[in-house]
VOPAGU-2260 file (C-alpha; in pm, 1 decimal, decimal comma):
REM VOPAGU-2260
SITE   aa  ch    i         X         Y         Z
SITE  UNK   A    0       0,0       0,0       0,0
SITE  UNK   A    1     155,0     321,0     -99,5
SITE  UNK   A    2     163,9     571,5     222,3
SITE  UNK   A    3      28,6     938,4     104,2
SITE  UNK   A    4      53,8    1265,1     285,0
SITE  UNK   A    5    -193,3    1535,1     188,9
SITE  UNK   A    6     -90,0    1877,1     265,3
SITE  UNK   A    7    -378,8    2131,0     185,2
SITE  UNK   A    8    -570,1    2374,1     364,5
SITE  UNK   A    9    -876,4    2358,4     171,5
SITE  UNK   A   10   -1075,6    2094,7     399,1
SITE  UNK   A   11   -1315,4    2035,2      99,3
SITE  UNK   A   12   -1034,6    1917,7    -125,0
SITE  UNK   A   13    -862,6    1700,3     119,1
SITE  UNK   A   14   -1218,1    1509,1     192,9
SITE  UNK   A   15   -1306,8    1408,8    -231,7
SITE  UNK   A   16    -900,4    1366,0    -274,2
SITE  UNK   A   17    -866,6    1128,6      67,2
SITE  UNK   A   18   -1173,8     940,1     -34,8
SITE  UNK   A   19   -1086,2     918,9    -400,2
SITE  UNK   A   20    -728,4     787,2    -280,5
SITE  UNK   A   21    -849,1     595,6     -40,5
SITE  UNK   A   22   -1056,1     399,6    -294,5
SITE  UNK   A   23    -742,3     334,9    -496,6
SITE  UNK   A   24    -553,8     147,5    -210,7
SITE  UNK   A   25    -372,9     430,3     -97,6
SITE  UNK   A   26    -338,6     501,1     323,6
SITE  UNK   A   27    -355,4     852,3     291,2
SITE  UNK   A   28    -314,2    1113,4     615,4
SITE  UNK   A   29    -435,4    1497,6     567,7
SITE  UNK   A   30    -266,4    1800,5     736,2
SITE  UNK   A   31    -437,8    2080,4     706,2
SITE  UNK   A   32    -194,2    2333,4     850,2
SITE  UNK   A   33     184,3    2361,2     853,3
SITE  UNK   A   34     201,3    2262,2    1179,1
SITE  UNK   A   35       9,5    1991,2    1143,6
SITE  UNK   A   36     243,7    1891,2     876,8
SITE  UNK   A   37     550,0    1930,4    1065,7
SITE  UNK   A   38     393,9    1720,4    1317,3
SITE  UNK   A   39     289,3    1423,2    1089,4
SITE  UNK   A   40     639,4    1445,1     883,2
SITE  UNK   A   41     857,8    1370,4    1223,9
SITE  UNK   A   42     631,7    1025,3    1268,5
SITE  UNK   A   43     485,6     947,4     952,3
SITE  UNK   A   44     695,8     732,3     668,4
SITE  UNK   A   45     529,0     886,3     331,4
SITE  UNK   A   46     592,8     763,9      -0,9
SITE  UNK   A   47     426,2    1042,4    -159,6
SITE  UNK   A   48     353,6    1409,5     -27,0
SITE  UNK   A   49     112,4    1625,6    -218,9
SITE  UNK   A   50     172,1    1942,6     -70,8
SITE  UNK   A   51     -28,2    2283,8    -142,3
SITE  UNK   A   52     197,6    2592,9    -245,6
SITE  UNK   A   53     -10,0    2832,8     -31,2
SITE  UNK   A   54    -132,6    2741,7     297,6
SITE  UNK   A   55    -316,7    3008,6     498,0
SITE  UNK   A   56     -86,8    3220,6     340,5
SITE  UNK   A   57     251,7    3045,3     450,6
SITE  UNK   A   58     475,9    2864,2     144,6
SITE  UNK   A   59     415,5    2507,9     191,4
SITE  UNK   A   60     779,4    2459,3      47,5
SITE  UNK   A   61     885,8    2505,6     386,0
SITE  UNK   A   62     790,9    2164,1     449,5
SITE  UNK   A   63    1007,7    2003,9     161,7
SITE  UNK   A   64    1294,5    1983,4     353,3
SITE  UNK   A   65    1115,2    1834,9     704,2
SITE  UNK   A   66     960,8    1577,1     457,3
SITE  UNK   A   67    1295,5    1455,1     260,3
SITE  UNK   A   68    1483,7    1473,3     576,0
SITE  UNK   A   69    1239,6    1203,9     735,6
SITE  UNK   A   70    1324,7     971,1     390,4
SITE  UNK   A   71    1482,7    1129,9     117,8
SITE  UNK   A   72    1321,9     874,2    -118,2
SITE  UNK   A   73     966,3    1058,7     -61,3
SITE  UNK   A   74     843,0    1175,1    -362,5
SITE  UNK   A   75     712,0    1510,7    -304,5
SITE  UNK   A   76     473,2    1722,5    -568,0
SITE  UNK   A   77     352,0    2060,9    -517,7
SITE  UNK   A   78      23,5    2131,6    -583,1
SITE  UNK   A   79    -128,2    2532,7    -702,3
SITE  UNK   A   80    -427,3    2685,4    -842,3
């Protein structure tokens, strides 16, 4: 099962793209906030991050290096509208 991290502050999105995923096999976990982020990167192994470029107004590429430093094999794609 591929381990996805969802990293988006638009609750709406997370919910169809968690259940959509979730369909597909994946075990996905959604942050919401940076912090939460931070939080879920220093105890959760991801094999994929989808992370939001703008979070309540913060660059989510802060979290890029919290992420890869936790496995640098973690694919990581940033997301914008």
């Amino acid at each position: 099962m591929i381990r996805l991290i969802l990293v988006d502050d638009d609750v709406a999105f997370t919910r169809v793209l968690k259940r959509a995923m979730t369909a597909r096999d994946y075990e996905v976990t959604v942050c919401n906030t940076i912090d939460e982020a931070r939080e879920t990167a220093a105890v959760a192994h991801a094999d994929v991050v989808l992370l939001d470029l703008n979070i309540s107004g913060e660059s989510g590429t802060v979290l890029i290096d919290a992420f890869s430093a936790i496995n640098p094999k973690t694919r990581i794609v940033v997301l914008t509208a």
